[in-house]
N, CA, C, O and CB atoms as a CASP TS submission, in Angstrom:
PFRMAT TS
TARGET T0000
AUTHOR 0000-0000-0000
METHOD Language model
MODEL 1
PARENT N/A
ATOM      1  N   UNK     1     -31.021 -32.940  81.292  1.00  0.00           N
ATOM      2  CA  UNK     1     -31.302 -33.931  80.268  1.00  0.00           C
ATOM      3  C   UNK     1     -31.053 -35.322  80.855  1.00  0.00           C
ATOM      4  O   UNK     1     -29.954 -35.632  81.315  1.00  0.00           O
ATOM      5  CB  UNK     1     -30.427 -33.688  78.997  1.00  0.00           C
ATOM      6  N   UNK     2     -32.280 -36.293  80.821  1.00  0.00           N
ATOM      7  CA  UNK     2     -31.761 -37.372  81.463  1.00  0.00           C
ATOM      8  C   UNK     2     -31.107 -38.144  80.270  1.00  0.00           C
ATOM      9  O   UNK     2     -31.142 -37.996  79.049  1.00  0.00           O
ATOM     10  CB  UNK     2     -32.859 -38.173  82.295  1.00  0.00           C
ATOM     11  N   UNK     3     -30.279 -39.342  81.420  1.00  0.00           N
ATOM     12  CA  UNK     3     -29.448 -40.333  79.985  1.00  0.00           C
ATOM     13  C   UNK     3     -29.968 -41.218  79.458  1.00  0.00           C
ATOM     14  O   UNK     3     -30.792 -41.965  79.985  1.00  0.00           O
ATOM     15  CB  UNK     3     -28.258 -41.106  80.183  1.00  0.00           C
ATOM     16  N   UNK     4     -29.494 -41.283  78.133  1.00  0.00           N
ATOM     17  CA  UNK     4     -30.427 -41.691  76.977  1.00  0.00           C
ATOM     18  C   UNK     4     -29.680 -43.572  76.756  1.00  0.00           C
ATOM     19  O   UNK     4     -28.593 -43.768  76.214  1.00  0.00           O
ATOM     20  CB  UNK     4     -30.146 -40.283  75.241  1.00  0.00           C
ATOM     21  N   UNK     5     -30.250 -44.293  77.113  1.00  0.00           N
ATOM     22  CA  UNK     5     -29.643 -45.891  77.040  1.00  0.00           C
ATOM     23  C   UNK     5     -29.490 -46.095  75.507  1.00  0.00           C
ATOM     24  O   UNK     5     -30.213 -45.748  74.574  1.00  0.00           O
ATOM     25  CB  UNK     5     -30.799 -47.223  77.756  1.00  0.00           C
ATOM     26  N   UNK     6     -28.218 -46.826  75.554  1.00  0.00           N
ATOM     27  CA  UNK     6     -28.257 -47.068  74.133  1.00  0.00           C
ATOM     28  C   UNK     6     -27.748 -48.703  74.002  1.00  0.00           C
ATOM     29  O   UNK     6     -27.329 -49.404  74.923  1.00  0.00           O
ATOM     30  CB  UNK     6     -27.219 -45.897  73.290  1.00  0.00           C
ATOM     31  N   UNK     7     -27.833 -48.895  73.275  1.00  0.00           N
ATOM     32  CA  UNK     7     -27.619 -50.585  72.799  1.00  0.00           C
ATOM     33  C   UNK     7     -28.793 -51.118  71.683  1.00  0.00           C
ATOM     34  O   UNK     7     -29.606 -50.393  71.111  1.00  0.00           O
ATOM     35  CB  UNK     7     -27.814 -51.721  74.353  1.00  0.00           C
ATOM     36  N   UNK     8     -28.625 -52.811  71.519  1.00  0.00           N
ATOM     37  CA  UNK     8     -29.512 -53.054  70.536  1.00  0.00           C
ATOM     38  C   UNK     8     -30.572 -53.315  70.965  1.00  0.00           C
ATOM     39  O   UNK     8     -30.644 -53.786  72.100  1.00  0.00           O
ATOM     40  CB  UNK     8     -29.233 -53.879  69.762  1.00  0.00           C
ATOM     41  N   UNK     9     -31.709 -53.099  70.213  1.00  0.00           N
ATOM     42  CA  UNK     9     -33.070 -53.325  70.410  1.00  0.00           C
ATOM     43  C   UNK     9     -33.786 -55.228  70.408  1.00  0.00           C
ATOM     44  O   UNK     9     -34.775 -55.747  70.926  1.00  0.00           O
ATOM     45  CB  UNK     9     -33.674 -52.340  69.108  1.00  0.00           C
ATOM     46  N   UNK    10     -32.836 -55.663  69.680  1.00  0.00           N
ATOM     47  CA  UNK    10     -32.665 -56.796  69.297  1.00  0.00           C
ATOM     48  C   UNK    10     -32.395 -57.500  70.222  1.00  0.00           C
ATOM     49  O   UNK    10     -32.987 -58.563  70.037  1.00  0.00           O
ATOM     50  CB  UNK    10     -31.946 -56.907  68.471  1.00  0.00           C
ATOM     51  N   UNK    11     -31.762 -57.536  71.250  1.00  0.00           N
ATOM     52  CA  UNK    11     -30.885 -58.043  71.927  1.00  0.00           C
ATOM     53  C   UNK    11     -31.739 -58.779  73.282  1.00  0.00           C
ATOM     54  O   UNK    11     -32.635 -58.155  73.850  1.00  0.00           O
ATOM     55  CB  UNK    11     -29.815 -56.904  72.208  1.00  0.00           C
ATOM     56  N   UNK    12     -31.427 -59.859  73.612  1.00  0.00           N
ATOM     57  CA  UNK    12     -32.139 -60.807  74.667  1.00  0.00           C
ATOM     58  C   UNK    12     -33.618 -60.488  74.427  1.00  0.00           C
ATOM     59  O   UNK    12     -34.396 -59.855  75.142  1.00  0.00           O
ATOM     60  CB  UNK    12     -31.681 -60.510  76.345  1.00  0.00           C
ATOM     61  N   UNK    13     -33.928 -61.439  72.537  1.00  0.00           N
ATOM     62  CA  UNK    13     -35.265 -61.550  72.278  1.00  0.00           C
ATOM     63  C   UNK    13     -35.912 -62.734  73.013  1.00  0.00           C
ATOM     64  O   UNK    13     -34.989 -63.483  73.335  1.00  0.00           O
ATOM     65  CB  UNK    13     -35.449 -61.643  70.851  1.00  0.00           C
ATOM     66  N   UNK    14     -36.875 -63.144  73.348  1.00  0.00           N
ATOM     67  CA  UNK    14     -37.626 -64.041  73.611  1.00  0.00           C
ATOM     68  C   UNK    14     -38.495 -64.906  72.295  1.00  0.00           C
ATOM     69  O   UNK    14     -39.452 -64.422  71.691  1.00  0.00           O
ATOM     70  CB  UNK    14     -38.404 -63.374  74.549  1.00  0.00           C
ATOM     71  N   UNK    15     -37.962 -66.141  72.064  1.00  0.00           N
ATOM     72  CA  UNK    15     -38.739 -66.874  70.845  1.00  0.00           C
ATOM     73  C   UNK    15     -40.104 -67.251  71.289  1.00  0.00           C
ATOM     74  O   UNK    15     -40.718 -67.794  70.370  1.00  0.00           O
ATOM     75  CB  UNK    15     -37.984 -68.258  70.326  1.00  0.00           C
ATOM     76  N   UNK    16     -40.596 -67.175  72.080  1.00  0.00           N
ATOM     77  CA  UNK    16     -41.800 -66.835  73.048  1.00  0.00           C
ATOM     78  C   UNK    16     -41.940 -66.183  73.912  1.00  0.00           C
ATOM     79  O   UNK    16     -40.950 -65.665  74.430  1.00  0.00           O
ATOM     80  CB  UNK    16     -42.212 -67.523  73.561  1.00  0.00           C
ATOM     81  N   UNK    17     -43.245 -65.946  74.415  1.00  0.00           N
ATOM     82  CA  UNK    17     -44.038 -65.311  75.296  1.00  0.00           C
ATOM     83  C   UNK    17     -45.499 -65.471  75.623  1.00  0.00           C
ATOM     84  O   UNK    17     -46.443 -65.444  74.834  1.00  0.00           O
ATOM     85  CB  UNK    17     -43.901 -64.264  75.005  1.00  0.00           C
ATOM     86  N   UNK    18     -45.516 -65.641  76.922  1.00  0.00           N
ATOM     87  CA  UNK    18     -47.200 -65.758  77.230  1.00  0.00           C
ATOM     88  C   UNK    18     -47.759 -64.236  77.160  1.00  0.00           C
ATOM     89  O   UNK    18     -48.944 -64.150  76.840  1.00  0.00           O
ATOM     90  CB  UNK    18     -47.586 -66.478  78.974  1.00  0.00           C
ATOM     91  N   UNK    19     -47.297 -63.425  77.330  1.00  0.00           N
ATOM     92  CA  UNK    19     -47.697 -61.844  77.190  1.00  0.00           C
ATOM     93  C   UNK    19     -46.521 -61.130  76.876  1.00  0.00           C
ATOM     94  O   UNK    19     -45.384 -61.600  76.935  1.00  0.00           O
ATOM     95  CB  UNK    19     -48.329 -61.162  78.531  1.00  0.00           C
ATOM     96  N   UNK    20     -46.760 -60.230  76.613  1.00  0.00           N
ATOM     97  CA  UNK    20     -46.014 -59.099  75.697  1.00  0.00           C
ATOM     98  C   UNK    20     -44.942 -58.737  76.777  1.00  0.00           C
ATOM     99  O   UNK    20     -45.376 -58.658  77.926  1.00  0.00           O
ATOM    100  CB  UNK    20     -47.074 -57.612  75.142  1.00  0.00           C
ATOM    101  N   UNK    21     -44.043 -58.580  76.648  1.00  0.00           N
ATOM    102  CA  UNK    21     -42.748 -57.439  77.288  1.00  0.00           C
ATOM    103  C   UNK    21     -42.911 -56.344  77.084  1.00  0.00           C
ATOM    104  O   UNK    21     -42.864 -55.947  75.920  1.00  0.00           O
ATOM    105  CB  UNK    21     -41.380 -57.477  76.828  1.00  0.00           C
ATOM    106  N   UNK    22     -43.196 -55.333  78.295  1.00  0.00           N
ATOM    107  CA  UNK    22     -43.100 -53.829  78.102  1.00  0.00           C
ATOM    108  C   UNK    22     -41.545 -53.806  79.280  1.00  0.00           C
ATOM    109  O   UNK    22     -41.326 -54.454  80.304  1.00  0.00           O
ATOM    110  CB  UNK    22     -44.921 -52.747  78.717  1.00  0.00           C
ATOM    111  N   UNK    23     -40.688 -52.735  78.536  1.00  0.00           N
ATOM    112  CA  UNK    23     -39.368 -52.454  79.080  1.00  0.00           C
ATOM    113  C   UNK    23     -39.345 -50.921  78.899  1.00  0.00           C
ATOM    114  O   UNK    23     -39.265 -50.313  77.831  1.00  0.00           O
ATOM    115  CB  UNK    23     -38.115 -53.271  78.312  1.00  0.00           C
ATOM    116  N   UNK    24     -39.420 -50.467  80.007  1.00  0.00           N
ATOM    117  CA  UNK    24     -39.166 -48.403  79.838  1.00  0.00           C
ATOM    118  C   UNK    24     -37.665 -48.148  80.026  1.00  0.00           C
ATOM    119  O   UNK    24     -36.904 -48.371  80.968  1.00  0.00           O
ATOM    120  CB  UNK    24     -40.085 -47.193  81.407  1.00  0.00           C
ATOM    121  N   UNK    25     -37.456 -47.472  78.513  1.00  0.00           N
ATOM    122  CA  UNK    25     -35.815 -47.630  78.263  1.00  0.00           C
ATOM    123  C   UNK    25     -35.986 -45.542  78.571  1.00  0.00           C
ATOM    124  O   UNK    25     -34.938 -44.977  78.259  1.00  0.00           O
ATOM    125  CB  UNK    25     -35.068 -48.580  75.973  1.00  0.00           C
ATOM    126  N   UNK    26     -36.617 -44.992  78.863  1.00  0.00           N
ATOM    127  CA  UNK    26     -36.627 -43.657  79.070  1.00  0.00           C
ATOM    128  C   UNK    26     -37.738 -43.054  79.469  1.00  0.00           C
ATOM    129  O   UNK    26     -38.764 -43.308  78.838  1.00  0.00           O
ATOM    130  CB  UNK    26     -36.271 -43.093  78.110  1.00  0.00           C
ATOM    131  N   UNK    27     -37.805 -42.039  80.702  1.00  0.00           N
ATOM    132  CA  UNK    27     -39.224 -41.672  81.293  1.00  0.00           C
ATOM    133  C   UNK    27     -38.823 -40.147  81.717  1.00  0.00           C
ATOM    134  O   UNK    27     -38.087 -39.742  82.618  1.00  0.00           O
ATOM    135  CB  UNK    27     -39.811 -42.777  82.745  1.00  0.00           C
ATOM    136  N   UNK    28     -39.567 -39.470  80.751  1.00  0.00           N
ATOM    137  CA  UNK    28     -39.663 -38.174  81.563  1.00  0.00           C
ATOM    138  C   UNK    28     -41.081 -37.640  82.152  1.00  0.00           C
ATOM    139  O   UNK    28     -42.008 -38.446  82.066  1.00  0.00           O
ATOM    140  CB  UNK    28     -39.142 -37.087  80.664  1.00  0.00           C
ATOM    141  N   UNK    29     -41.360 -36.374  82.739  1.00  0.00           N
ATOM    142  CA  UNK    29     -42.622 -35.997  82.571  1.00  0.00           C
ATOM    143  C   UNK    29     -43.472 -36.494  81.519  1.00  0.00           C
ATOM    144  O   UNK    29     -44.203 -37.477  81.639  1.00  0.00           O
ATOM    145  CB  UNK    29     -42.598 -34.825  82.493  1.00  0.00           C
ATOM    146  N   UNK    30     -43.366 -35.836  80.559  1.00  0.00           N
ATOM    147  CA  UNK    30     -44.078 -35.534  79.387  1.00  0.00           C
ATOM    148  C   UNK    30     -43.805 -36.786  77.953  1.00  0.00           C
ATOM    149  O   UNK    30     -44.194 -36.730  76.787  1.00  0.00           O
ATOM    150  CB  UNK    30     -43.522 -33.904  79.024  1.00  0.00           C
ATOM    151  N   UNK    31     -42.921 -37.919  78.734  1.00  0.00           N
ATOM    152  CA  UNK    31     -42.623 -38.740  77.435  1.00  0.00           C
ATOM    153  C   UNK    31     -42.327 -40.238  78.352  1.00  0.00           C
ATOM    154  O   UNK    31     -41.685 -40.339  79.398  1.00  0.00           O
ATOM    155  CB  UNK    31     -41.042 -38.013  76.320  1.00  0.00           C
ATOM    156  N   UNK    32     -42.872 -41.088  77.744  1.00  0.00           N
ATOM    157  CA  UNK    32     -42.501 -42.320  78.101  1.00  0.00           C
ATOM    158  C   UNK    32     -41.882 -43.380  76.959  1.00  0.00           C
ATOM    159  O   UNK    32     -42.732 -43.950  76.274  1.00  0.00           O
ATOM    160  CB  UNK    32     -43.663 -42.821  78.707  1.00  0.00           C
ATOM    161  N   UNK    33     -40.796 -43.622  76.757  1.00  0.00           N
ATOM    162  CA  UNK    33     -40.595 -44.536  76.011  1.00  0.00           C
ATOM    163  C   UNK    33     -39.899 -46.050  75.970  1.00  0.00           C
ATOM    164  O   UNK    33     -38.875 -46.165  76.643  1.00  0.00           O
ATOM    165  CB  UNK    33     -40.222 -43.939  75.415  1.00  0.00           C
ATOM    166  N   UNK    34     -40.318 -47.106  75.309  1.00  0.00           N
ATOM    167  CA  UNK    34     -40.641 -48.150  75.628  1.00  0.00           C
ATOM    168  C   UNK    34     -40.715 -49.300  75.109  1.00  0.00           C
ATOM    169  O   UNK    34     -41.862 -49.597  74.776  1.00  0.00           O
ATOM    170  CB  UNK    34     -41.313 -48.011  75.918  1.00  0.00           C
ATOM    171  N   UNK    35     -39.808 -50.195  74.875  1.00  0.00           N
ATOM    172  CA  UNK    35     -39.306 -51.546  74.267  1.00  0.00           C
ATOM    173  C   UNK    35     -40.732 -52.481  74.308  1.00  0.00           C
ATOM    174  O   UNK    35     -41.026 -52.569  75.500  1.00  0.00           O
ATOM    175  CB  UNK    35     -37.886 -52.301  75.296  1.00  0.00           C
ATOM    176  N   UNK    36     -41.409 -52.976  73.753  1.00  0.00           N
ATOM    177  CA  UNK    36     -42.383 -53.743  73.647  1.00  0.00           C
ATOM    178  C   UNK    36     -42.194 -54.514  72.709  1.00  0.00           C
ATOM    179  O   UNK    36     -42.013 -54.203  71.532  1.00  0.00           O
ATOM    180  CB  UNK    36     -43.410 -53.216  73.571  1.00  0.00           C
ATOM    181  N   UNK    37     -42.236 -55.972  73.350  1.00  0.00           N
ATOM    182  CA  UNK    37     -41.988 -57.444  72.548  1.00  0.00           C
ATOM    183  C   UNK    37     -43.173 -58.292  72.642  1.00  0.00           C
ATOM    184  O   UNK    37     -43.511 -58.981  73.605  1.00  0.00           O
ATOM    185  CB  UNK    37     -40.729 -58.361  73.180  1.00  0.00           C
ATOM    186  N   UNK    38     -43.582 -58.195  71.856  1.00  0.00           N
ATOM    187  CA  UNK    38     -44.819 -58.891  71.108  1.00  0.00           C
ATOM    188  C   UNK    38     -44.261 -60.568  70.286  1.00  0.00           C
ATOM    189  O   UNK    38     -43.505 -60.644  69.317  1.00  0.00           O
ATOM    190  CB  UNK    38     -45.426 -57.544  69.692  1.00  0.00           C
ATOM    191  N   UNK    39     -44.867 -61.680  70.986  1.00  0.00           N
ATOM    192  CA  UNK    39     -44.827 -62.439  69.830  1.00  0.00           C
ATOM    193  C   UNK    39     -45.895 -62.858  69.271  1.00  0.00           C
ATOM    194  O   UNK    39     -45.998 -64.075  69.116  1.00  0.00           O
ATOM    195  CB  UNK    39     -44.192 -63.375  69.957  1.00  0.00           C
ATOM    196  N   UNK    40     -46.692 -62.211  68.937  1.00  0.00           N
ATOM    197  CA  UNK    40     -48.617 -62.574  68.253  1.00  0.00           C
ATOM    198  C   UNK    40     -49.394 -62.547  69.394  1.00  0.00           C
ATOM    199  O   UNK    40     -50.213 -63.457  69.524  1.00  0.00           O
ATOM    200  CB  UNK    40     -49.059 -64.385  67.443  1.00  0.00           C
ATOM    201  N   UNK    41     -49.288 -61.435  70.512  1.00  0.00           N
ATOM    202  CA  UNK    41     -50.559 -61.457  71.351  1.00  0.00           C
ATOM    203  C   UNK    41     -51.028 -60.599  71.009  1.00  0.00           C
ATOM    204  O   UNK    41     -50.257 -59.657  70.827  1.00  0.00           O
ATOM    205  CB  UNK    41     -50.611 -61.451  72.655  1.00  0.00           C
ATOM    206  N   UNK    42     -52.744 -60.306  70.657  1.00  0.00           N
ATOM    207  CA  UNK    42     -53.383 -59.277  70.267  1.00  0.00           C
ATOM    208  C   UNK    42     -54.773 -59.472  71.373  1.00  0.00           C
ATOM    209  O   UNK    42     -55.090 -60.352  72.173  1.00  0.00           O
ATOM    210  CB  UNK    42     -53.612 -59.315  68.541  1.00  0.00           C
ATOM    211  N   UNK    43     -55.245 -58.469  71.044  1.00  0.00           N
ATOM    212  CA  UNK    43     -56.361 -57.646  71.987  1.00  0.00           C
ATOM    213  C   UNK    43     -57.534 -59.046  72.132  1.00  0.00           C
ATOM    214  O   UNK    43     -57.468 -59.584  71.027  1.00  0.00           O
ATOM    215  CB  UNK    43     -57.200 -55.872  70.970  1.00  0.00           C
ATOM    216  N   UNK    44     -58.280 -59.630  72.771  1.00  0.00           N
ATOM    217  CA  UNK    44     -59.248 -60.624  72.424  1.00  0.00           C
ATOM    218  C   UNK    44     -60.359 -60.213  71.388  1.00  0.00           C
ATOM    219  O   UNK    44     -60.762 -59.064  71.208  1.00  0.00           O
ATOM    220  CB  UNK    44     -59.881 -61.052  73.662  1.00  0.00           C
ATOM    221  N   UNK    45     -60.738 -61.227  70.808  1.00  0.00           N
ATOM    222  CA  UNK    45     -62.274 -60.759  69.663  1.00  0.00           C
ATOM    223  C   UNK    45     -62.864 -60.081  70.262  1.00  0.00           C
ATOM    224  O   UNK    45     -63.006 -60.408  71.440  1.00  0.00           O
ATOM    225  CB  UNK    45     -63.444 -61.791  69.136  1.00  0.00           C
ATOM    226  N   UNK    46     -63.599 -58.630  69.734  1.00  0.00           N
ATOM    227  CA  UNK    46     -65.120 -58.142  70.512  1.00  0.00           C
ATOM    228  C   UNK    46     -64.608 -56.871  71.130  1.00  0.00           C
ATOM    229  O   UNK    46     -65.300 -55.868  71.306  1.00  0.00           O
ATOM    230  CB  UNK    46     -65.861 -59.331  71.893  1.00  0.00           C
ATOM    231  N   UNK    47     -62.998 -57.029  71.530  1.00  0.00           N
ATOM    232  CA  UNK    47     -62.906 -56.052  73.131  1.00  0.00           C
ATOM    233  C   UNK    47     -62.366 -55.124  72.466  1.00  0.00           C
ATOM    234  O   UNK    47     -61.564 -55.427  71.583  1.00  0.00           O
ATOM    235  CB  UNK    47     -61.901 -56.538  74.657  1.00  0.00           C
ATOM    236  N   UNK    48     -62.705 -53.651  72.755  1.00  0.00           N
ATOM    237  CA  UNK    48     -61.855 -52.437  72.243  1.00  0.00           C
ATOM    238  C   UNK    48     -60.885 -52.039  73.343  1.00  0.00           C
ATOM    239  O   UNK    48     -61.045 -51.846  74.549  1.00  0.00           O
ATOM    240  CB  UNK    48     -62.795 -51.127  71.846  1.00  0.00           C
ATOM    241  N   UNK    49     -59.711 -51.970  72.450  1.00  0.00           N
ATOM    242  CA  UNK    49     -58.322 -51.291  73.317  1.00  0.00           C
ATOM    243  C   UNK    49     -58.687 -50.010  73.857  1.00  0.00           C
ATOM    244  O   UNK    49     -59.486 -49.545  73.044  1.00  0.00           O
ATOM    245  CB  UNK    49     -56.902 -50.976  72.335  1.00  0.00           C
ATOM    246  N   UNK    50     -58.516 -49.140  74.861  1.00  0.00           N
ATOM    247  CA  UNK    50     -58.077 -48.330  75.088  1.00  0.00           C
ATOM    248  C   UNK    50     -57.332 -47.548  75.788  1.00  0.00           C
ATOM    249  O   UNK    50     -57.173 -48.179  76.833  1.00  0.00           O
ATOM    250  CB  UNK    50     -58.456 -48.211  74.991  1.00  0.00           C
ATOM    251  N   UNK    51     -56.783 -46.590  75.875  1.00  0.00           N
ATOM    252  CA  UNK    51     -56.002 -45.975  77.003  1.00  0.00           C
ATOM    253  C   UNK    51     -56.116 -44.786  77.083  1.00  0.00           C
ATOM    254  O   UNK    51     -56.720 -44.171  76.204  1.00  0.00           O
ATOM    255  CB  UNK    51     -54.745 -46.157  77.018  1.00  0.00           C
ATOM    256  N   UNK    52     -55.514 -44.102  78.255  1.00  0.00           N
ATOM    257  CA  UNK    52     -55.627 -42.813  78.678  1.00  0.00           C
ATOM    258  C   UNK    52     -54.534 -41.801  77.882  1.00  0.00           C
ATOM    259  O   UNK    52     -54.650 -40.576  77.908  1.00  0.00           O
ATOM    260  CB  UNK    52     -55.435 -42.844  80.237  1.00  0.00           C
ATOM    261  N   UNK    53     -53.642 -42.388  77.292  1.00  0.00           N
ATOM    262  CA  UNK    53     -52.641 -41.603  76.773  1.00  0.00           C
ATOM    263  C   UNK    53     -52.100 -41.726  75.088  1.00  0.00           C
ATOM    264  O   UNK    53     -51.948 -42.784  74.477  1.00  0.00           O
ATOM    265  CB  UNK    53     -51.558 -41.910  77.709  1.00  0.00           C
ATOM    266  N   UNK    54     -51.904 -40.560  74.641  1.00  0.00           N
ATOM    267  CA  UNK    54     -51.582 -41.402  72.646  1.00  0.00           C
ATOM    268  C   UNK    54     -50.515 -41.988  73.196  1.00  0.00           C
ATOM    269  O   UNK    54     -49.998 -42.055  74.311  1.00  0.00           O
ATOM    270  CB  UNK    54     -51.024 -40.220  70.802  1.00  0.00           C
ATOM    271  N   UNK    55     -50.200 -42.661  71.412  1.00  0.00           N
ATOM    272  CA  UNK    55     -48.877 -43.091  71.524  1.00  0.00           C
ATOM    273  C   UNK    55     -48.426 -43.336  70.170  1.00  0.00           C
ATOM    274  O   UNK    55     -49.220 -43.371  69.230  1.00  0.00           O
ATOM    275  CB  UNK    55     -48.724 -44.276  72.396  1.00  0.00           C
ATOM    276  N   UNK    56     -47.191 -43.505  70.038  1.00  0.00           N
ATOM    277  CA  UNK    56     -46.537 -43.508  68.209  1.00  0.00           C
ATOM    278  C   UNK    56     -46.104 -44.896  68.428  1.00  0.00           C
ATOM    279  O   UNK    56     -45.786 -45.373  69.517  1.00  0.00           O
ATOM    280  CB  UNK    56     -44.921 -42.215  67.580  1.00  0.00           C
ATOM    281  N   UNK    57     -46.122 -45.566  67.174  1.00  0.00           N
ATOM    282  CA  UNK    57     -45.528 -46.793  67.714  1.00  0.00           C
ATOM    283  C   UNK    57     -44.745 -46.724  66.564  1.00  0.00           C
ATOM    284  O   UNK    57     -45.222 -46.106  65.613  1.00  0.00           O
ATOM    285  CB  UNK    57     -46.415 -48.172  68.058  1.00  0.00           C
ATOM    286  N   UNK    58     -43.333 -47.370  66.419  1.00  0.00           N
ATOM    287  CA  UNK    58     -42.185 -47.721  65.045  1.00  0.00           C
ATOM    288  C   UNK    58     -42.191 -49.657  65.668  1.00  0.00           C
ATOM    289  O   UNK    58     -41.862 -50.251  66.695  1.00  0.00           O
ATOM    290  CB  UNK    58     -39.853 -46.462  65.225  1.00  0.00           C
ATOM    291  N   UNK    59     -42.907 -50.102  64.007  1.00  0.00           N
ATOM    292  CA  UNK    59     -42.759 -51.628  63.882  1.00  0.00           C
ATOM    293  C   UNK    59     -41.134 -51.346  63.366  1.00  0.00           C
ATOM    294  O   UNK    59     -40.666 -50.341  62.831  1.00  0.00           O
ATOM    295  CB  UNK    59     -44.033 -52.574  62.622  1.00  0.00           C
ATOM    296  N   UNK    60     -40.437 -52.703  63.762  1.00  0.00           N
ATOM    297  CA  UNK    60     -38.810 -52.810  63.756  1.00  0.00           C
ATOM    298  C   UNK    60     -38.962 -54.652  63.176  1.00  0.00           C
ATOM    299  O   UNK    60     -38.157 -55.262  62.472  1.00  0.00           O
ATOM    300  CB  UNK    60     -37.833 -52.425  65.822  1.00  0.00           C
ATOM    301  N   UNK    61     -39.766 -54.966  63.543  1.00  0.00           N
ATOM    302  CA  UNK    61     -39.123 -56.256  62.712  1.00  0.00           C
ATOM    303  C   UNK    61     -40.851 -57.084  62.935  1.00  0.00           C
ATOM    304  O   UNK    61     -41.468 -56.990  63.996  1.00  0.00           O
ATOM    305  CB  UNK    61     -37.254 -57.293  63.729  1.00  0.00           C
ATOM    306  N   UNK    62     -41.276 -57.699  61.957  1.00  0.00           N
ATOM    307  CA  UNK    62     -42.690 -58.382  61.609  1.00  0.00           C
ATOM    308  C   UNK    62     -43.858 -57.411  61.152  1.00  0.00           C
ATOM    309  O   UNK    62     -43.534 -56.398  60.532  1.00  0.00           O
ATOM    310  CB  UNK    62     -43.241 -59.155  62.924  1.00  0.00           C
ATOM    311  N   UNK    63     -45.369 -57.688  61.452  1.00  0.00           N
ATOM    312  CA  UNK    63     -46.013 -57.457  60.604  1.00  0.00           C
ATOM    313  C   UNK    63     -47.424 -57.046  61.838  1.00  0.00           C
ATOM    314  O   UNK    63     -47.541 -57.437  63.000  1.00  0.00           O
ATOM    315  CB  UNK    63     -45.985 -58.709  59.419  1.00  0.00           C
ATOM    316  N   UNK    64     -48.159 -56.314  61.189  1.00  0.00           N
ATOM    317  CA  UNK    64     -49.166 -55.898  62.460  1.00  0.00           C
ATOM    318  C   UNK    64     -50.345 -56.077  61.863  1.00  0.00           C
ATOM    319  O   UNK    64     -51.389 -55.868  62.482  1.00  0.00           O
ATOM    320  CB  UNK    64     -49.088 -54.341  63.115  1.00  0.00           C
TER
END
């Protein structure tokens, strides 16, 4: 079982950003999981997101 980090999620927010923060707080084979700090960057007009892998996302604080 690998070790599981714990602390706040909250913690050394950024009141900006030119692009999003991705932080991998746990990686196994089969699971990646992953701190992402967004302050209003979204996808450009027109362009569809996609990726190779699902994913679940839990909003923790604002609005999507």
């Amino acid at each position: 079982m690998p070790d599981i980090p714990t602390g706040n999620l909250f913690h050394d927010l950024p009141a900006r950003l030119t692009d999003e923060r991705f932080e991998t707080l746990l990686a196994t084979p089969g699971l990646k999981l992953e701190r992402i700090v967004s302050t209003g960057q979204t996808t450009p007009e027109g362009q569809w997101y996609d990726q190779d892998r699902d994913e679940w996302v839990v909003l923790l604080r604002g609005g999507a």
